[in-house]
Legacy VTK file of the C-alpha trace (Angstrom):
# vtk DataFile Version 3.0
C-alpha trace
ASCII
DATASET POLYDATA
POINTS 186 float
-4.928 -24.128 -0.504
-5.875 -21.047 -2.880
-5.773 -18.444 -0.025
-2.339 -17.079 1.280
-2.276 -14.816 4.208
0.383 -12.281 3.915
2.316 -10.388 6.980
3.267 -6.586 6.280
1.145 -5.353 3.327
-0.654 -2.133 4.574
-0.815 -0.205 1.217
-2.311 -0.029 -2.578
1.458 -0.311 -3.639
1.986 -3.832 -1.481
-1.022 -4.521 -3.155
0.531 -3.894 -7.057
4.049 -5.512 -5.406
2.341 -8.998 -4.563
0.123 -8.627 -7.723
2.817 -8.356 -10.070
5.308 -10.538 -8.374
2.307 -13.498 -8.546
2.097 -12.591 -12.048
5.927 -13.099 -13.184
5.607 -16.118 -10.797
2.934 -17.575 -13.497
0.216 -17.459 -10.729
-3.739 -16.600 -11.684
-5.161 -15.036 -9.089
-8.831 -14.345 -7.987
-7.904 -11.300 -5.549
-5.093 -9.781 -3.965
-6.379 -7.290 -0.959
-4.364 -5.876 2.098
-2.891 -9.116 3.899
-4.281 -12.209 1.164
-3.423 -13.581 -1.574
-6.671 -15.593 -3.597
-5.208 -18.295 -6.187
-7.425 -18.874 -9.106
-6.404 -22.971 -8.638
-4.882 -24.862 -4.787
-1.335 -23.976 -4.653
0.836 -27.067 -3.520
3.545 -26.541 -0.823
6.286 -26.335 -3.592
4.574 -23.130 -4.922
4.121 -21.714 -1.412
7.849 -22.678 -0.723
8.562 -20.679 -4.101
6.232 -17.751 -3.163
8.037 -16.978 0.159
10.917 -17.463 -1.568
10.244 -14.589 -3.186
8.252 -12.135 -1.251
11.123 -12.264 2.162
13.278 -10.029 0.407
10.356 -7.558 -0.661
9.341 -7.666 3.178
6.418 -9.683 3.064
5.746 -13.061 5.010
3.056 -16.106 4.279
1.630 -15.982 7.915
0.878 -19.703 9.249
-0.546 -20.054 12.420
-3.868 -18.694 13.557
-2.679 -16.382 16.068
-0.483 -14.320 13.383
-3.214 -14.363 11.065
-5.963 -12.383 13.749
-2.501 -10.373 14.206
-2.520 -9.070 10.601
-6.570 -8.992 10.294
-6.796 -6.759 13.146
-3.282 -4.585 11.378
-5.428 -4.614 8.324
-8.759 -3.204 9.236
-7.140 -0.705 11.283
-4.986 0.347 8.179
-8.404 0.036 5.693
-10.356 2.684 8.987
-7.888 4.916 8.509
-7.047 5.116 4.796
-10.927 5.957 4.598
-11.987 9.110 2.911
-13.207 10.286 6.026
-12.994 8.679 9.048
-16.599 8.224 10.315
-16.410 5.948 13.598
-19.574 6.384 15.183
-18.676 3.452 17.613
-15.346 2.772 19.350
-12.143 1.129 18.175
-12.656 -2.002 20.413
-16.894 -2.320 18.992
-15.486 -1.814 15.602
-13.206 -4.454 15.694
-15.257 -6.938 17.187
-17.704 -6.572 14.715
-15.328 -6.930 11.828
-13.438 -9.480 13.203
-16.395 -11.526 14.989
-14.476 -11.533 17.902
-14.693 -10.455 21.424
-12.143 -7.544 21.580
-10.631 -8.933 24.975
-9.246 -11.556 22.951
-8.197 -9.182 20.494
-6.255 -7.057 22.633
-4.681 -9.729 24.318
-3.177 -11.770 21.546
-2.293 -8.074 19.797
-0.546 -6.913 23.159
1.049 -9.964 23.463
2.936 -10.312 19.603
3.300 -6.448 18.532
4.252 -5.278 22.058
1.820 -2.151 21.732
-1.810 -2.503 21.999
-4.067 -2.000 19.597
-5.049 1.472 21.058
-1.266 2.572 20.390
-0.813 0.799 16.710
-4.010 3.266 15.739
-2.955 6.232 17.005
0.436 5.734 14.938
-1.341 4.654 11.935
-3.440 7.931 12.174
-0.309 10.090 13.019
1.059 8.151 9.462
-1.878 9.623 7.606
-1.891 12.952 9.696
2.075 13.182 8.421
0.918 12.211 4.882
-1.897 15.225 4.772
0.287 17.424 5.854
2.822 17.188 3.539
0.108 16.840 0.418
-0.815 20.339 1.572
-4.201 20.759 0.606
-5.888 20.470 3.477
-5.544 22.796 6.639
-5.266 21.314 10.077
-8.963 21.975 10.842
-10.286 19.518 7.668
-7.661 16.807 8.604
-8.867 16.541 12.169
-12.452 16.387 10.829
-11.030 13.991 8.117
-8.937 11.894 10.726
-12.021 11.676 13.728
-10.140 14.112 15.849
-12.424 15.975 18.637
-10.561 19.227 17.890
-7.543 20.558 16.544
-5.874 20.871 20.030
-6.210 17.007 20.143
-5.014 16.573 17.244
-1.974 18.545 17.569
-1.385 17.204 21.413
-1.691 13.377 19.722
0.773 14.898 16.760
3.412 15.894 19.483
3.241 13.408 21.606
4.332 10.824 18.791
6.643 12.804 16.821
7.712 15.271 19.255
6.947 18.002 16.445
4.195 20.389 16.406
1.978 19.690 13.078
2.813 22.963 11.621
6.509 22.770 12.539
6.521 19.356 11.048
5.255 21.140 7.700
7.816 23.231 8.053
10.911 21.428 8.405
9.773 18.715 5.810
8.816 22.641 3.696
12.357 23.387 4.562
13.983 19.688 3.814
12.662 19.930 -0.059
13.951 23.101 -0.729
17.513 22.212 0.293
16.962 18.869 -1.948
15.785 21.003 -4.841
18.783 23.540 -4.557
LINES 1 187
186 0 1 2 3 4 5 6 7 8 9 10 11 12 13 14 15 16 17 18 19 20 21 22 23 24 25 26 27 28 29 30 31 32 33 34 35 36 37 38 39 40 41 42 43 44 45 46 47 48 49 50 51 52 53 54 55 56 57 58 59 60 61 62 63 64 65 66 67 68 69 70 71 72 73 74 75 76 77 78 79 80 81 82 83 84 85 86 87 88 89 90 91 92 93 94 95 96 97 98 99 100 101 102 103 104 105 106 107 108 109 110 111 112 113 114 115 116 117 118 119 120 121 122 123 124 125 126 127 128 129 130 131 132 133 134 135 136 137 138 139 140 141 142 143 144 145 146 147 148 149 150 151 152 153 154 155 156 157 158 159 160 161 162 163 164 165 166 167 168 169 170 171 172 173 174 175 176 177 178 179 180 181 182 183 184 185
């Protein structure tokens, strides 16, 4: 096999983390990309043995059966939709993924509901909250360009959304997280 699919990478840094572990490993690689792993040459079971080995205490798993794998593809382009620059979903979350994934978003839902214990609906609104929280704490853009940035219909969505997940306000959570760095810089 020369493709690996990988359970809990859903960031450039798990990217650089698999990368460079493959590379003290003595692996050549083709890619590495949110959730896989592309050998340059077939790895044999002793090197995947070897690999997860390795990755379990980083937090990463080599994903086996099929149903995981959709799992983690569906995880994945969620994660890539909302680390885009600007989140420009012209079609729903359920057309989106069918299209990606070729297929039918029943299915989807179903197997996702059914090993994450959240739908998919529910895993992208927290992923989006994630990059909301993120934006927030970069500070340089106000509320207004993030819920542009992030799809939101308005602000008020936005915040209600923001609330309901963290059970902060947006600009409260800026505040207290304001408030937390000055104490740690004291």
């Amino acid at each position: 096999m020369k493709i690996l699919r990988i359970k809990n990478m859903v960031c450039p840094r798990c990217i650089m983390v698999i990368e460079k572990t493959m590379e003290e490993l003595g692996f050549e690689l083709n890619d590495v990309d949110l959730g896989i792993i592309e050998f340059h040459e077939p790895i044999t079971l002793e090197d995947r043995n070897k690999i997860e080995k390795v990755i379990k205490p980083l937090g990463f798993e080599i994903l086996s059966d099929k149903k995981s794998m959709l799992v983690e593809r569906i995880k994945t382009q969620i994660i890539e939709l909302v680390s885009k620059d600007v989140n420009d979903l012209t079609i729903t979350l359920s057309e989106y993924l069918s299209s990606k994934l070729q297929v039918e978003y029943h299915t989807l839902s179903q197997l996702f509901s059914q090993q994450e214990s959240q739908t998919i609906e529910q895993y992208y609104i927290l992923q989006k909250i994630e990059k909301v929280k993120e934006l927030l704490v970069y500070d340089e853009l106000t509320l207004s360009e993030i819920a542009y940035k992030m799809n939101y219909s308005s602000v008020g969505h936005l915040s209600n959304q923001f609330k309901k997940v963290t059970g902060l306000a947006p600009t409260h959570f800026k505040e207290v997280k304001q408030q937390k760095e000055q104490l740690v810089s004291k």
